[in-house]
FIFIMAR-668501 format. One record per residue (C-alpha): x, y, z. Coordinates in pm, 1 decimal, always signed. Example, Ala and Ser with C-alpha at 12.3 -4.5 7.8 and 13.67 -1.06 7.14 Angstrom:
BEGIN
@east:+1230.0&north:-450.0&up:+780.0 $
@east:+1367.0&north:-106.0&up:+714.0 $
This chain:
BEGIN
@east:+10725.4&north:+10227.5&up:+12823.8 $
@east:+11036.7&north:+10037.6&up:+12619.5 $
@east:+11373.3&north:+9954.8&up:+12695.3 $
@east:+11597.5&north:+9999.9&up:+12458.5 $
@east:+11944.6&north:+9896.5&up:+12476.6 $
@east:+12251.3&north:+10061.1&up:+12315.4 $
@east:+12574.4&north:+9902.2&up:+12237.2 $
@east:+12916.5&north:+9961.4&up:+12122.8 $
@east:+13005.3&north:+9663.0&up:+11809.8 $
@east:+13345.2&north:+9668.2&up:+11831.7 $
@east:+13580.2&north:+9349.1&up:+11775.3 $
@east:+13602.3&north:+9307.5&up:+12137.9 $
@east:+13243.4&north:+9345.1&up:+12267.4 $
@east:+13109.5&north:+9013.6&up:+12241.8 $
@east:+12879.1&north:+8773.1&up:+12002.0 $
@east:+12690.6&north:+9055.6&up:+11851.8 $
@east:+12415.3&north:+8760.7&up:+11725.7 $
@east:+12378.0&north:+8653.8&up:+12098.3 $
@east:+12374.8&north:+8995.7&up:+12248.5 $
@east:+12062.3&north:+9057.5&up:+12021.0 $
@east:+11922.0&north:+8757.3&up:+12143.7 $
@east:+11968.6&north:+8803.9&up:+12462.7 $
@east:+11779.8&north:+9133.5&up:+12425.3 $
@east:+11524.9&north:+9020.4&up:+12278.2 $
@east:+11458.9&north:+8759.4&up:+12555.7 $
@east:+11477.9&north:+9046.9&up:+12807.7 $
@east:+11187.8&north:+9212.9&up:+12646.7 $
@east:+11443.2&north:+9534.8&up:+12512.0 $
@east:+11228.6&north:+9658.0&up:+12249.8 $
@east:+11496.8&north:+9788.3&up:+12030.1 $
@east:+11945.5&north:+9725.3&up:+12006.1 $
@east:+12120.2&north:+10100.3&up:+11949.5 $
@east:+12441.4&north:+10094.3&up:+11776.1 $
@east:+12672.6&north:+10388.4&up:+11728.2 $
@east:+12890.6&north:+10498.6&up:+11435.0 $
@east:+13230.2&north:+10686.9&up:+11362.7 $
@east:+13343.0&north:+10537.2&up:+11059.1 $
@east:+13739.2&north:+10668.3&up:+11094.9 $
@east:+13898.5&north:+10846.0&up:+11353.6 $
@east:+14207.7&north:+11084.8&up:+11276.9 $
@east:+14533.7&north:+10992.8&up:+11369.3 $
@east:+14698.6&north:+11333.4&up:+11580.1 $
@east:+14570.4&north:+11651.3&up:+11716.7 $
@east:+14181.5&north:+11687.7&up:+11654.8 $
@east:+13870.0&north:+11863.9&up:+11799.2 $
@east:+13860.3&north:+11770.6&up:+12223.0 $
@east:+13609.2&north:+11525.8&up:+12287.3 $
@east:+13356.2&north:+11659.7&up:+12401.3 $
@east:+13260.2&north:+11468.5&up:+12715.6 $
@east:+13588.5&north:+11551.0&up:+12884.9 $
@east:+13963.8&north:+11371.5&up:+12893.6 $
@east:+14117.1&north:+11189.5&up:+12602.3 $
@east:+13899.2&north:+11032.4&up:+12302.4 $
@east:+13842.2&north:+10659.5&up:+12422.0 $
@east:+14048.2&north:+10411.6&up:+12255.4 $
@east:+13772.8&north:+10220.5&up:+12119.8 $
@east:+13633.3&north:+10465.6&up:+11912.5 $
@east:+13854.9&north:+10353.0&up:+11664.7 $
@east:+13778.1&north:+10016.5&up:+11656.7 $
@east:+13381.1&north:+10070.1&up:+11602.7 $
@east:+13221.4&north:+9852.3&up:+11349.9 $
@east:+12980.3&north:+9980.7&up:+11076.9 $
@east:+12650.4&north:+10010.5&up:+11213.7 $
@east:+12396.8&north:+9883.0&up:+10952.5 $
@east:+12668.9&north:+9567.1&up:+10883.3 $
@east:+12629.6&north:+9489.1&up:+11257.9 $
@east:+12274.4&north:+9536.5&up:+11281.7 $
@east:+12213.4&north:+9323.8&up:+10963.3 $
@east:+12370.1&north:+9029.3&up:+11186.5 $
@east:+12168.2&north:+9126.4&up:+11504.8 $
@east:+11858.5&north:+9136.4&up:+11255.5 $
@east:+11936.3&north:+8757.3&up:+11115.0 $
@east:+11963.1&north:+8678.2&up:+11445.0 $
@east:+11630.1&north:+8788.8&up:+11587.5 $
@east:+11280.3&north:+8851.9&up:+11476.7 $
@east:+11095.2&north:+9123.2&up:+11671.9 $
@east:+11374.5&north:+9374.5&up:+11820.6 $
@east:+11420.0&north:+9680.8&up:+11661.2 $
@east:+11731.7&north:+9773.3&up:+11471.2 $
@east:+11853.8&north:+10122.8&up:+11510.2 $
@east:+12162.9&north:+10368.1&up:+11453.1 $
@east:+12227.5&north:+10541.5&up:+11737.8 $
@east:+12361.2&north:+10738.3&up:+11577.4 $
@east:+12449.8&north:+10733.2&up:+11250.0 $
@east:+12604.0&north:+11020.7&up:+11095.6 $
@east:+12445.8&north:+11098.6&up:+10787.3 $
@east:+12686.0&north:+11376.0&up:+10675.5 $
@east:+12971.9&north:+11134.2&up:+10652.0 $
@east:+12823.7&north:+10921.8&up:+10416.2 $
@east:+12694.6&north:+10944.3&up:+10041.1 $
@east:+12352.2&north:+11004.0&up:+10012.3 $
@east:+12267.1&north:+10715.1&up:+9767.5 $
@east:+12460.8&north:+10465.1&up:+9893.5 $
@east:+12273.4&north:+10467.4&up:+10233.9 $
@east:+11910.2&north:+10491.5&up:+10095.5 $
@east:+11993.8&north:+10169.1&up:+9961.4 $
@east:+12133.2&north:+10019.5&up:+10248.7 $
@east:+11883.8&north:+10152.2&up:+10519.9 $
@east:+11582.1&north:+9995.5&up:+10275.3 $
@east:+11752.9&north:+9698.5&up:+10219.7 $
@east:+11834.4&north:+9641.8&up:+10575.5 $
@east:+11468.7&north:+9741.0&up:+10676.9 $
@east:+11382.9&north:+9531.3&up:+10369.5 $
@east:+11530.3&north:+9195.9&up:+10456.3 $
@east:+11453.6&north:+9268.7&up:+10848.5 $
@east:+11059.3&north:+9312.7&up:+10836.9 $
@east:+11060.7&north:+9644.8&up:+10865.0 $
@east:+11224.0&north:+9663.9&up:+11224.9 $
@east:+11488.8&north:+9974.1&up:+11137.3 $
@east:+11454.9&north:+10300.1&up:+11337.1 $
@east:+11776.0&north:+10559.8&up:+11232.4 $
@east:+11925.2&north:+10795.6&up:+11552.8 $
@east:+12093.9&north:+11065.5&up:+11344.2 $
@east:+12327.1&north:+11371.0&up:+11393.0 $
@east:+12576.0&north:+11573.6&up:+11236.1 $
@east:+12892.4&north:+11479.3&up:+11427.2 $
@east:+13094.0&north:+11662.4&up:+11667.0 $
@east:+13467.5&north:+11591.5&up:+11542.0 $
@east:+13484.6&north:+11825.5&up:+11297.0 $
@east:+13849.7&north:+11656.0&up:+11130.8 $
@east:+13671.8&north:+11287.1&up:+11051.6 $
@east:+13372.5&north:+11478.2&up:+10896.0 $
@east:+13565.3&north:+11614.8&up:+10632.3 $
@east:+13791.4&north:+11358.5&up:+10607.2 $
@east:+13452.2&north:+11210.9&up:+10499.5 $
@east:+13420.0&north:+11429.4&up:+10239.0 $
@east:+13134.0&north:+11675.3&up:+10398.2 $
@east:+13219.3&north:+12068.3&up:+10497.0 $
@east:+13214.2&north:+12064.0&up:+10912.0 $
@east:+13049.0&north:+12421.5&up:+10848.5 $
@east:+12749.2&north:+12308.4&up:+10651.9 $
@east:+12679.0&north:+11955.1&up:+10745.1 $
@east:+12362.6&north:+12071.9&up:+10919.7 $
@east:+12228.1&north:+12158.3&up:+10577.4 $
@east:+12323.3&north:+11876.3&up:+10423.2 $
@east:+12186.8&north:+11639.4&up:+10660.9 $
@east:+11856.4&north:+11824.8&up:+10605.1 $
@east:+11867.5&north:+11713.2&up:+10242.2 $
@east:+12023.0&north:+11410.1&up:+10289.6 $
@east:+11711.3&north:+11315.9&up:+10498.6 $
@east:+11497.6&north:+11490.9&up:+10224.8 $
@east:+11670.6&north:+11256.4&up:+9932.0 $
@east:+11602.0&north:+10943.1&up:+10115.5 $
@east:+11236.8&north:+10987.6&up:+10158.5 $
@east:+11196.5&north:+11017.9&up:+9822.6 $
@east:+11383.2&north:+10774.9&up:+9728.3 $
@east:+11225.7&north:+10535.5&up:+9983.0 $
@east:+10853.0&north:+10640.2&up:+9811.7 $
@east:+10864.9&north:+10723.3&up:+9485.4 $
@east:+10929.7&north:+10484.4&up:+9128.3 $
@east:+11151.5&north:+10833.5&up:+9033.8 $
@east:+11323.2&north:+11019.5&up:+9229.7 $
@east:+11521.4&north:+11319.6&up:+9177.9 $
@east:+11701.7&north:+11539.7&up:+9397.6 $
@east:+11809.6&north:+11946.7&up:+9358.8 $
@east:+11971.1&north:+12092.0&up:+9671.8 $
@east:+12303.5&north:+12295.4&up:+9744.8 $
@east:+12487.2&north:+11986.9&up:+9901.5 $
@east:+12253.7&north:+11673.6&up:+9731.0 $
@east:+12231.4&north:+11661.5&up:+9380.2 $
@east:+12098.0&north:+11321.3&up:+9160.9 $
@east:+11858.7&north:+11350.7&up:+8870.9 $
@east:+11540.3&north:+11097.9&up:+8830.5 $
@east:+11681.0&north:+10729.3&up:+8915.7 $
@east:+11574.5&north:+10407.2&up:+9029.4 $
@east:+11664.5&north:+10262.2&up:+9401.5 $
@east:+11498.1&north:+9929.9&up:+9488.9 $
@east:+11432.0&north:+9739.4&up:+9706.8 $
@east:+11204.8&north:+10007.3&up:+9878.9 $
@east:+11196.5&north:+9990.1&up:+10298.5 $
@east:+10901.5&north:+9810.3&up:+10422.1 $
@east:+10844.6&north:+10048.7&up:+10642.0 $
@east:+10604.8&north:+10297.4&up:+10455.6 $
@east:+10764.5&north:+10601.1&up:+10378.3 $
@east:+11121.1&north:+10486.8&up:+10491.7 $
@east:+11247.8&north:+10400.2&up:+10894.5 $
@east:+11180.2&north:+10681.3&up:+11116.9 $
@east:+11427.3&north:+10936.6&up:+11175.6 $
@east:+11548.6&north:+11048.1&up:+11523.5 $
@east:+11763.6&north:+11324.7&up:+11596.7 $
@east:+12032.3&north:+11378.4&up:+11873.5 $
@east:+12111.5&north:+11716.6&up:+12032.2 $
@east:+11971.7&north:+11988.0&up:+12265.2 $
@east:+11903.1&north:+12337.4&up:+12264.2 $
@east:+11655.8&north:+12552.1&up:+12055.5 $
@east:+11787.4&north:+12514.1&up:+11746.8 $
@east:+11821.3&north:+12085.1&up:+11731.5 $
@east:+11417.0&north:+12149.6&up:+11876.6 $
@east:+11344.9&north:+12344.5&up:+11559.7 $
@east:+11506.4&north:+12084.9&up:+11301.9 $
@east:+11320.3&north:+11840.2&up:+11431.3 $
@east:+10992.3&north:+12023.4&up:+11439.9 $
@east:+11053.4&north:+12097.3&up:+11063.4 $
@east:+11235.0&north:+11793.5&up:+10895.5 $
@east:+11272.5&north:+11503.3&up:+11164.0 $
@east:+11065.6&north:+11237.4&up:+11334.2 $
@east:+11148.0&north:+11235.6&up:+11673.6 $
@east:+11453.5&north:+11343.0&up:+11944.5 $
@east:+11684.9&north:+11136.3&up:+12111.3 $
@east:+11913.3&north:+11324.1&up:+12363.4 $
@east:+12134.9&north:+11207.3&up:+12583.8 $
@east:+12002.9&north:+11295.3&up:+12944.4 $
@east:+11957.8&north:+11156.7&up:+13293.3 $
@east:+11697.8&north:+11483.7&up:+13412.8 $
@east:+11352.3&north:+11393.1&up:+13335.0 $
@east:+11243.3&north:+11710.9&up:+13461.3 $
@east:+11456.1&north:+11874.6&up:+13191.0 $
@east:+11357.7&north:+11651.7&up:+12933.2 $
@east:+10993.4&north:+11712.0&up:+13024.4 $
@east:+11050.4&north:+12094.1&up:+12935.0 $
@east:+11220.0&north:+12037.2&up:+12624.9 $
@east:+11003.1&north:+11726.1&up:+12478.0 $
@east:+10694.3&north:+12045.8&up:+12599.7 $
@east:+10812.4&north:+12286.4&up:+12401.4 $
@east:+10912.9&north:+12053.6&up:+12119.9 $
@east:+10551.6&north:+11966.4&up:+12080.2 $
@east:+10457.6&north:+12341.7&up:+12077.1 $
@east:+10686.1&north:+12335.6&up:+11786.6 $
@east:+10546.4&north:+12059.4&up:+11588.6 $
@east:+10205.0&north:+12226.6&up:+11620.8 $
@east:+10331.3&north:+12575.9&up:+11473.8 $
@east:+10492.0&north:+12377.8&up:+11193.3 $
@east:+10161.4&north:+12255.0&up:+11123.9 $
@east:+10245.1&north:+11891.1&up:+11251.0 $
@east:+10035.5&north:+11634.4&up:+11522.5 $
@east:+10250.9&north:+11627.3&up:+11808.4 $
@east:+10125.0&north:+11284.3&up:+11855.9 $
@east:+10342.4&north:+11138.8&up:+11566.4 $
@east:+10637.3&north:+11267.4&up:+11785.5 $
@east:+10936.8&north:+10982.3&up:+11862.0 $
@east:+11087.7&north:+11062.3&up:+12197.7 $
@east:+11349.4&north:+10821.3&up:+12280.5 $
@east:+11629.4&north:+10961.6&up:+12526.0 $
@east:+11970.7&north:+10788.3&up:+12577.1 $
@east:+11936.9&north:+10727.4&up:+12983.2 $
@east:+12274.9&north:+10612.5&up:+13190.3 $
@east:+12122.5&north:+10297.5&up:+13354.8 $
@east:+12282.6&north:+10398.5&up:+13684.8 $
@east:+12430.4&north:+10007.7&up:+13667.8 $
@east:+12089.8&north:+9897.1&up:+13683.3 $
@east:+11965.7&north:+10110.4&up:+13972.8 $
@east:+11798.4&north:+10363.3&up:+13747.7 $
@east:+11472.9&north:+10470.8&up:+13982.8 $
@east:+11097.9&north:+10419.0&up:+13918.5 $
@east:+11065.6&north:+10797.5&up:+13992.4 $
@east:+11317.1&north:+10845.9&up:+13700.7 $
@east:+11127.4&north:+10577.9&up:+13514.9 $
@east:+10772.4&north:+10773.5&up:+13581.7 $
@east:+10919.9&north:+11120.8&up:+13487.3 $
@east:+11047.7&north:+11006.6&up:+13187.8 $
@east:+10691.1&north:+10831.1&up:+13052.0 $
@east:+10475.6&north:+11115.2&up:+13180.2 $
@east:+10696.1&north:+11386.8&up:+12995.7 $
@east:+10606.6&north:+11141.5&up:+12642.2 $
@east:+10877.6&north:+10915.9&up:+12609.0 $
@east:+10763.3&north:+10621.0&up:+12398.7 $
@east:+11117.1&north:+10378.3&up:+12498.8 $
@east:+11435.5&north:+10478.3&up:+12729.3 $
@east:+11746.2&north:+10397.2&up:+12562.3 $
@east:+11992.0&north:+10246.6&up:+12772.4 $
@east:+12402.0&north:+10404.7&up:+12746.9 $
@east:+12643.0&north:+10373.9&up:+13012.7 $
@east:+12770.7&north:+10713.9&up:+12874.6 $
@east:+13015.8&north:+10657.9&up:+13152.5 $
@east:+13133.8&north:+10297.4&up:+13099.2 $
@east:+13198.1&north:+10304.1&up:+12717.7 $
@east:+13559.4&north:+10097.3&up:+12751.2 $
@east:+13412.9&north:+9860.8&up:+12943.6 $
@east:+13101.7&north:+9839.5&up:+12714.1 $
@east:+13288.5&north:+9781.8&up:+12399.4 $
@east:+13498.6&north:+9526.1&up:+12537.5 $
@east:+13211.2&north:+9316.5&up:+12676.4 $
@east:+12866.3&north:+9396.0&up:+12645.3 $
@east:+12679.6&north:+9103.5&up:+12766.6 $
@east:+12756.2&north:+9180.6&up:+13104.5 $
@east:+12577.3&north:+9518.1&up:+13104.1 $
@east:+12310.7&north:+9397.5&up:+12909.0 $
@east:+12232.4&north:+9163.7&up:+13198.6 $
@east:+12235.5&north:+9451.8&up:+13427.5 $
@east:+11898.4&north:+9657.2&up:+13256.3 $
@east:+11688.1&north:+9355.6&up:+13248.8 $
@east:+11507.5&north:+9445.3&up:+13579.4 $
@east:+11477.7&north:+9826.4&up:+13433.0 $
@east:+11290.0&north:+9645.7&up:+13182.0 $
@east:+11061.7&north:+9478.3&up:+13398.7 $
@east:+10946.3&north:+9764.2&up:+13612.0 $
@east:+10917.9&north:+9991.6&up:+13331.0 $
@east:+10648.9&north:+9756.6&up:+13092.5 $
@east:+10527.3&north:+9739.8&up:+13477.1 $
@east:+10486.8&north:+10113.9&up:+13608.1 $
């Protein structure tokens, strides 16, 4: 099983070349970044893990710039958004810039995706908090086909582009795959119908057994091969300490890579990352080990 390793770009949290380097020596199969591209100034929606919003989530860095310098500095680790929230952002634009970052990288680009929880920054953005489900559907939809075909066109309710051309095409054939976050039935279904894979945060690999079962049972009544199913959970390392029994639950209930996020630490993790990246490099080890 793979280590992946998730970090927060900010101004303060280190040489992101390095850092990629460095987890790429480690053996981490694949560098996570996150993305809020503004934050509102004054009262907004709570956050939703409890307490004030963290100070550094204003201070993030655009994920596909940052993992465009993590790709020129490394040749085999993955580059992903984790996660990137396709909503926010204009559907054309980012084709372009996912294929030409998976483009120029080899074809090393995996994209964690959501909706986004703060519903003021999302239409700040320019999307409707109410429908960005729907639009992230087709927003998915669009990029596929501009990622495959010479003349793509696009009809939806929210998506709307007649026949164009977008090159440079992803390397990747058929575009990076495309994870999504959440839990519950309803993120289960969405992925079953429009999405490659699931990446939820969660430390129970018992639970996550029982969801990645019935997500499979999903893919099969949707007429999919649960085999080409992406399971990569965000795990809290536990500072390192994270247990082979965790390890072992986690790769016998499917997953395919652990992705490392001290969902508890985030301040200290986007004002120094090295330091924790240090600490997951014997999680690494016994997992390629188990």
């Amino acid at each position: 099983m793979d280590i992946g390793f998730l970090m927060i770009a900010t101004n303060q949290s280190g040489n992101l070349a390095q850092i990629a380097q460095r987890a790429e020596a480690i053996g981490c199969d694949s560098l996570w970044i996150p993305e809020h591209p503004i934050i509102p100034r004054g009262d907004h929606t709570p956050y939703p893990f409890g307490g004030p919003l963290p100070e550094h989530y204003g201070r993030w860095s655009d994920p596909f710039i940052a993992l465009m310098v993590a790709g020129a500095a490394t040749t085999r680790i993955k580059l992903a958004t984790g996660i990137c929230l396709l909503p926010e952002r204009e559907t054309l634009v980012t084709a372009k810039t996912i294929a030409s970052l998976d483009y120029y990288t080899g074809g090393r680009v995996l994209l964690g995706i959501g909706a986004g929880w703060l519903k003021e920054e999302t239409e700040i953005m320019g999307a409707n908090f109410g429908t960005r489900w729907q639009r992230m559907r087709e927003m998915t939809e669009a990029m596929r086909k501009l990622w495959t075909e010479d003349h793509p066109s696009y009809a939806g309710q929210h998506v709307n582009f007649p026949p164009v051309r977008s090159e440079p095409k992803p390397l990747q054939a058929g575009g990076p795959p495309l994870l999504l976050g959440g839990h519950g039935e309803k993120a289960l279904r969405r992925i079953a119908r429009s999405y490659d894979g699931w990446c939820p945060l969660t430390n129970d690999p018992v639970a996550f057994a029982r969801e990645a079962a019935e997500l499979k049972e999903m893919f099969r009544a949707e007429g999919r091969d649960p085999a080409t199913l992406s399971l990569s959970p965000f795990v809290d390392p536990e500072n390192g300490k994270l247990s082979d029994s965790a390890l072992r639950g986690f790769r016998e209930a499917g997953a395919q890579r652990l992705v490392m996020f001290y969902s508890t630490q985030t301040q200290e993790l986007a004002e120094g990352a090295a330091p924790y990246l240090e600490k997951i490099a014997n999680i690494v080890t016994r997992a390629r080990d188990l």
